[in-house]
C-alpha positions in Angstrom: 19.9 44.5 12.9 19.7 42.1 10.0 16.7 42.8 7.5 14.0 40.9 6.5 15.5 39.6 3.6 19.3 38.7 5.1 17.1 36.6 7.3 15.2 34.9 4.8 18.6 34.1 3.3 20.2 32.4 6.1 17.2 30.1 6.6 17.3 28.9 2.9 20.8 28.7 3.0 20.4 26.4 6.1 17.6 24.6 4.4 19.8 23.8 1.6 22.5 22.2 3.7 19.8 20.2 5.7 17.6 19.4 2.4 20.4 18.6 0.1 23.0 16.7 1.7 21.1 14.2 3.6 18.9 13.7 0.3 21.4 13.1 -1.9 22.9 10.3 0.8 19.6 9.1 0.7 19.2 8.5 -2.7 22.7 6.9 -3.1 21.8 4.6 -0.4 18.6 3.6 -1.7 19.9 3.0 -5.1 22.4 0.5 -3.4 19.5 -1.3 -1.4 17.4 -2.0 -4.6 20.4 -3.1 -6.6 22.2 -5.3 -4.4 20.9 -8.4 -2.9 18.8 -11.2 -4.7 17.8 -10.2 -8.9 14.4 -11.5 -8.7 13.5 -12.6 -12.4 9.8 -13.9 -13.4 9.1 -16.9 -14.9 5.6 -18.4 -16.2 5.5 -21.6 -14.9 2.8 -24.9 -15.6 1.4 -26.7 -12.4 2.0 -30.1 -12.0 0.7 -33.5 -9.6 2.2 -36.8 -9.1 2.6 -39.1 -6.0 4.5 -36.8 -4.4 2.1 -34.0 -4.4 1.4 -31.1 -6.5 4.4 -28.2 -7.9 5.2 -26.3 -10.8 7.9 -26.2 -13.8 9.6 -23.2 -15.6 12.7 -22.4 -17.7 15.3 -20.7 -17.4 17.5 -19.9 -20.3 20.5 -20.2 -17.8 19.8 -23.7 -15.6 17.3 -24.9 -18.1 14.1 -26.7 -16.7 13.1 -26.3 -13.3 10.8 -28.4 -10.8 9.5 -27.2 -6.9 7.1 -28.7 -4.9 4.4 -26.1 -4.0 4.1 -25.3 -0.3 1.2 -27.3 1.4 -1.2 -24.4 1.8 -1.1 -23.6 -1.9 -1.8 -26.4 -3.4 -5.5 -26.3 -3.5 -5.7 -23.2 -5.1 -4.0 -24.2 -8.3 -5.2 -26.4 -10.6 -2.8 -28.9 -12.2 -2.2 -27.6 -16.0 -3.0 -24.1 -15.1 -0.6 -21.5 -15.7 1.1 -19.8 -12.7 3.8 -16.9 -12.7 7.1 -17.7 -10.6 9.4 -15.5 -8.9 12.7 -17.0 -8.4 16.4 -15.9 -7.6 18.4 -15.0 -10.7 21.8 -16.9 -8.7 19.4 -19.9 -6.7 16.8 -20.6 -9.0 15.7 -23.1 -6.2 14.6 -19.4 -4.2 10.8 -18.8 -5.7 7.9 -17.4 -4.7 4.8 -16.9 -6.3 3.8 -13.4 -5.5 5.9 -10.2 -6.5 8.6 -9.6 -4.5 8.7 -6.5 -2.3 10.9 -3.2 -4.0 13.6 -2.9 -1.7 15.0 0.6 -0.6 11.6 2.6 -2.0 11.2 4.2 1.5 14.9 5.4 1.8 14.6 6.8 -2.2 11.4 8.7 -1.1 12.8 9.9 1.6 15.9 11.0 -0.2 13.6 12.7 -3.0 11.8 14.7 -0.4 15.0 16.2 1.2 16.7 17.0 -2.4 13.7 18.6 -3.1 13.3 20.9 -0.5 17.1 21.6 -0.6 17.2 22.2 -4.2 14.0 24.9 -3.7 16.2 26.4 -0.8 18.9 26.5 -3.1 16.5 28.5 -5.3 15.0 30.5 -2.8 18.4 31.8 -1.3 19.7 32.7 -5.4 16.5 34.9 -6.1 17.0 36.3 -2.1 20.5 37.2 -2.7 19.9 38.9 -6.1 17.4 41.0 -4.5 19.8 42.0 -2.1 
């Protein structure tokens, strides 16, 4: 019959497979997410009118000065000369917004912070277990 601490050992030593693998993956994973797709880049942009309707202009060191019409639902809530920070695509400056974009992949690197944790403090566990042994 296995003793108390043989036990404890093979449960850490299955933790650390179940903690530490998947984690890692995890974090590799979400390190892909938030660094591919679209490099958001911020921008302060001045508000504009003219017979078309209302927008806003920025620069960009790389396509120079830039122009977009403001959605309709916006555009009584800026004041034309006022100040407004853009959010626009890094490779389609024409892609804006004016609120922060979302981080992408946060849920999969918590995740994957979580499991390396608890597999790395299995790891831990089972070294002082099997020294005691």
């Amino acid at each position: 019959m296995p003793s108390a601490l043989e036990s404890i050992g093979l449960i850490t030593e299955i933790l650390t497979w179940v903690g530490l693998v998947p984690g890692l993956l995890l974090l590799l994973a979400g390190w892909i997410v938030r660094h591919s797709g679209v490099k958001w880049r911020s921008a302060d942009g001045v508000v504009f009118m003219d017979g078309e309707g209302t927008g806003f202009r920025w620069f960009d060191k790389h396509h120079g000065f830039l122009q977009a019409r403001l959605p309709v639902e916006q555009e009584r809530s800026v004041v034309p000369g006022s100040d407004v920070l853009i959010y626009y695509d890094a490779h389609r400056p024409m892609t804006y917004r004016t609120t922060p974009p979302p981080e992408r992949g946060t849920i999969l690197l918590l995740l994957g912070k979580i499991l390396t944790a608890v597999g790395v403090a299995a790891f831990v566990a089972g070294l002082i277990v099997m020294l005691m042994l």
